[in-house]
Residue frames relative to the residue before (quaternion, step in Angstrom):
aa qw qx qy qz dx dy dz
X 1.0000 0.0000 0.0000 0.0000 0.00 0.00 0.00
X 0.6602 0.5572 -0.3430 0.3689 3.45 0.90 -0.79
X 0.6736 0.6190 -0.2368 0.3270 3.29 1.46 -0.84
X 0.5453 0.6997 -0.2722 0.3728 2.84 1.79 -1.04
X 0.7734 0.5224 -0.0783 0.3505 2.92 1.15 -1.53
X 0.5421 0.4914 -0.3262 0.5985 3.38 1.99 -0.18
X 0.6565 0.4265 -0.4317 0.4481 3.64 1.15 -0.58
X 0.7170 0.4686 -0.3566 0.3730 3.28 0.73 -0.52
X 0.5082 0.4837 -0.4429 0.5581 3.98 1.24 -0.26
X 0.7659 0.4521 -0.3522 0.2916 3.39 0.35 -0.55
X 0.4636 0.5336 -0.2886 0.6458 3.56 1.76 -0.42
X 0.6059 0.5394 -0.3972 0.4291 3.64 0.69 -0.20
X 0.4706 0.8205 -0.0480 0.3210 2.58 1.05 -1.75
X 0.7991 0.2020 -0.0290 0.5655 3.31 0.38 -1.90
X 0.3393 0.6740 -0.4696 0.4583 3.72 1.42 -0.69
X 0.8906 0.2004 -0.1544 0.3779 3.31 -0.35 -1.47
X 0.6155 0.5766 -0.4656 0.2682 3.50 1.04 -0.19
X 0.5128 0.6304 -0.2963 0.5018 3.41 2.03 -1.07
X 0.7382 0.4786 -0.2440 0.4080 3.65 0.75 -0.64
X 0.5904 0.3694 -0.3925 0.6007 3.38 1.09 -0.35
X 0.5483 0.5707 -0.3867 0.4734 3.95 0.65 -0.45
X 0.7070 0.3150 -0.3616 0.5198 3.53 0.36 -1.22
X 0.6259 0.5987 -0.3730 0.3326 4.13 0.56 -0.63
X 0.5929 0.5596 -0.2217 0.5350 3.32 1.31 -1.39
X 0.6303 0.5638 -0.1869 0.4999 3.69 0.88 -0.98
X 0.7219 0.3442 -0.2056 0.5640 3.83 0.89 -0.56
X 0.5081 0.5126 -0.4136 0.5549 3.41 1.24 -0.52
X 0.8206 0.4918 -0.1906 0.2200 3.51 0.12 -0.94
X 0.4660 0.5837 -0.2485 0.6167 2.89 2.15 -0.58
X 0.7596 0.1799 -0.2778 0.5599 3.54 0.33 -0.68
X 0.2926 0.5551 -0.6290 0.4589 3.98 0.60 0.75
X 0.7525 0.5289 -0.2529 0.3001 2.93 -0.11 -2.29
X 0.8284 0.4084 -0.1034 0.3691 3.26 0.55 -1.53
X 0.5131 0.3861 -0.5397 0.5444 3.57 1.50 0.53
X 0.6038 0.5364 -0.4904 0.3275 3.93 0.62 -0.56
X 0.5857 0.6633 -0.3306 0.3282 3.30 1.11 -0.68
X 0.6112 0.6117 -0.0633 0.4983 2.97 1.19 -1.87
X 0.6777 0.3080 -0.2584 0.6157 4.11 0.73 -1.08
X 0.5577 0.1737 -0.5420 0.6042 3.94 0.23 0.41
X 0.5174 0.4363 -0.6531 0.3397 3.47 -1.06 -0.02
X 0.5927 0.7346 -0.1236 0.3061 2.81 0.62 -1.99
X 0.7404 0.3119 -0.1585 0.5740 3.87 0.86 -1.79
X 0.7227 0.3067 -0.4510 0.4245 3.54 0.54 -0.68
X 0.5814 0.5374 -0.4951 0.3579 3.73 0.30 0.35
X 0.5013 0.6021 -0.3296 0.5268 3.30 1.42 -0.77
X 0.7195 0.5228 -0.2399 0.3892 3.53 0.78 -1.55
X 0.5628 0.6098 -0.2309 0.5080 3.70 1.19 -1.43
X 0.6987 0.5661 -0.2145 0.3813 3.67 0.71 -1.45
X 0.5121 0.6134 -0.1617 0.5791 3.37 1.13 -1.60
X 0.7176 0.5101 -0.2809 0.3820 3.78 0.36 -1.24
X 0.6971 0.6090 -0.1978 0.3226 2.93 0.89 -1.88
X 0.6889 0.6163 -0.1088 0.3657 2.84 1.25 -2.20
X 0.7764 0.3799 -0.2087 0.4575 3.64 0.81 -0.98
X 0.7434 0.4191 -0.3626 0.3746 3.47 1.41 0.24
X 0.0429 0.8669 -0.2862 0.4059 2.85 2.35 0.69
X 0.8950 0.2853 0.0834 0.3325 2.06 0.00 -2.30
X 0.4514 0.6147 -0.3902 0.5158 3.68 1.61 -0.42
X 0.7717 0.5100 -0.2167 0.3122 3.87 0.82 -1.04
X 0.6023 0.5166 -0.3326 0.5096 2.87 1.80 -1.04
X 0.5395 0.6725 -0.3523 0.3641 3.65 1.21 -0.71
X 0.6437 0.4364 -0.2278 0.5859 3.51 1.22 -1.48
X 0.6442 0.4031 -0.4265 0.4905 4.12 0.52 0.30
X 0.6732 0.4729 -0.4020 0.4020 3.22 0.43 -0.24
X 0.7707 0.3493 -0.3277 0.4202 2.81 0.78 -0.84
X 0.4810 0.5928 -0.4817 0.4304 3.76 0.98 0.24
X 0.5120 0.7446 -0.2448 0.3514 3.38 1.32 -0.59
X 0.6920 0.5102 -0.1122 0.4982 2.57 0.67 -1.77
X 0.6668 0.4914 -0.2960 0.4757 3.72 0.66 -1.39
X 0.7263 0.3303 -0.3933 0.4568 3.57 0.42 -0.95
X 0.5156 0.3121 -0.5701 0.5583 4.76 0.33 -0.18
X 0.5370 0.5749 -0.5336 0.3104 4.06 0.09 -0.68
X 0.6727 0.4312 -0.2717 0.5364 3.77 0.84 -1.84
X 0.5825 0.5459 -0.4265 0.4252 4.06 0.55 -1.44
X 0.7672 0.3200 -0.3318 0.4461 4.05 -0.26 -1.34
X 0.3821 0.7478 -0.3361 0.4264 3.85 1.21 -0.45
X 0.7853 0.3535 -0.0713 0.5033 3.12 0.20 -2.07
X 0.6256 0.4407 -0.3787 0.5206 3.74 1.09 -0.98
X 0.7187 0.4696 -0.3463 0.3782 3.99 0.28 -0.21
X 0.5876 0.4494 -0.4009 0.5404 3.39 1.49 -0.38
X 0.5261 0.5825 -0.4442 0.4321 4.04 1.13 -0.85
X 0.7154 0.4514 -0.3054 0.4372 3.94 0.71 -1.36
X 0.4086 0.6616 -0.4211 0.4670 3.64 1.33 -0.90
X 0.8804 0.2595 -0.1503 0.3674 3.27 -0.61 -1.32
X 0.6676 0.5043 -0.3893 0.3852 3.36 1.07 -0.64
X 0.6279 0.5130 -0.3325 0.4816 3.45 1.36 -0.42
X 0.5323 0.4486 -0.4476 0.5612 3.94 1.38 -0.29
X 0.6552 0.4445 -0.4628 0.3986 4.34 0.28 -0.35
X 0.5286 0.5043 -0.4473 0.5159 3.49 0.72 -0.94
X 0.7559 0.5378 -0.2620 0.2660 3.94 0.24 -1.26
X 0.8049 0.1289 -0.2619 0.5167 3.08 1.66 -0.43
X 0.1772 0.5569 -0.6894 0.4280 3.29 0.99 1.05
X 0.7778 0.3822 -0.4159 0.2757 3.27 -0.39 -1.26
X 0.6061 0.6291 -0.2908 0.3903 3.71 1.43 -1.15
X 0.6335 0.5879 -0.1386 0.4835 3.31 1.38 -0.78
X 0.6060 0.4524 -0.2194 0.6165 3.52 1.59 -0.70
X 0.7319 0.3521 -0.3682 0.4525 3.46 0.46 -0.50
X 0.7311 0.4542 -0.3638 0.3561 3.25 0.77 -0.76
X 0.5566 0.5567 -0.3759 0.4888 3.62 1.56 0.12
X 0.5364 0.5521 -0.3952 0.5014 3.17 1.35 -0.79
X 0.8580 0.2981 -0.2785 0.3121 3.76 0.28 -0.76
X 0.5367 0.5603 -0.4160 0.4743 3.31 1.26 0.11
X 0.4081 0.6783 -0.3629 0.4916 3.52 1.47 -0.82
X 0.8629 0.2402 -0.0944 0.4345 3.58 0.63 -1.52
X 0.4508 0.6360 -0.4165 0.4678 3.28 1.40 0.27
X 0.5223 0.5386 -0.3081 0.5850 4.00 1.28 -1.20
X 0.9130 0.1926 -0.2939 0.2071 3.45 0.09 -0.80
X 0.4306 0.5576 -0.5505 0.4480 3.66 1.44 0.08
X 0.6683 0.5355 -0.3682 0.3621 4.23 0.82 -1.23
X 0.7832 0.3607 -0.2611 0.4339 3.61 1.22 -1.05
X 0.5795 0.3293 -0.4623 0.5849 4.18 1.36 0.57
C-alpha cells in the first residue's frame, strides 16, 4: 500500500509538473510574442519619428519658397505701381510741355 501511494504521488507529481510546464510554455509563447510585437512596434515608432521630422524639414523648405515667391509677386506689383506712377508723371510732363509750346506758337504767331 505504501508503494501505491508513492507511485501514485509520484504520477501526481509529474501530472502537475507537466502542467505547470505546459502553462509556463503558453505563458511564454504569448510573452515571446508580445516582445516581438513591442519591437516591431519601436522600430515603427522609430521609422515614424524619421519620416515625421523630414516632413516637417520639407514643409519648412515650402514655405519658405512661398513666402519668396508673394515676396517676388508684391515686388513685381510695386515695380507695376512704380512705373505706373512714372507714366502718369510724364503724361502730365508731356501736357504741360505741350501746353506751353501750344502757348509759345501763339504769343510768336499774334
Amino acid at each position: 500500500m505504501f508503494s501505491l501511494t508513492q507511485k501514485r504521488r509520484r504520477e501526481a507529481i509529474a501530472a502537475a509538473t507537466c502542467l505547470t510546464e505546459a502553462l509556463v510554455d503558453h505563458l511564454n509563447v504569448g510573452v515571446a510574442q508580445a516582445y516581438v510585437n513591442q519591437r516591431k512596434l519601436d522600430h515603427e515608432v522609430k521609422t515614424l519619428q524619421v519620416q515625421a521630422s523630414q516632413f516637417s524639414k520639407q514643409t519648412a523648405q515650402w514655405i519658405s519658397m512661398v513666402e519668396g515667391f508673394n515676396q517676388a509677386l508684391k515686388e513685381i506689383g510695386d515695380v507695376e505701381n512704380w512705373a505706373r506712377s512714372i507714366e502718369m508723371d510724364m503724361r502730365t510732363i508731356a501736357t504741360a510741355l505741350e501746353y506751353v509750346h501750344k502757348g509759345q506758337l501763339q504769343t510768336t504767331c499774334s
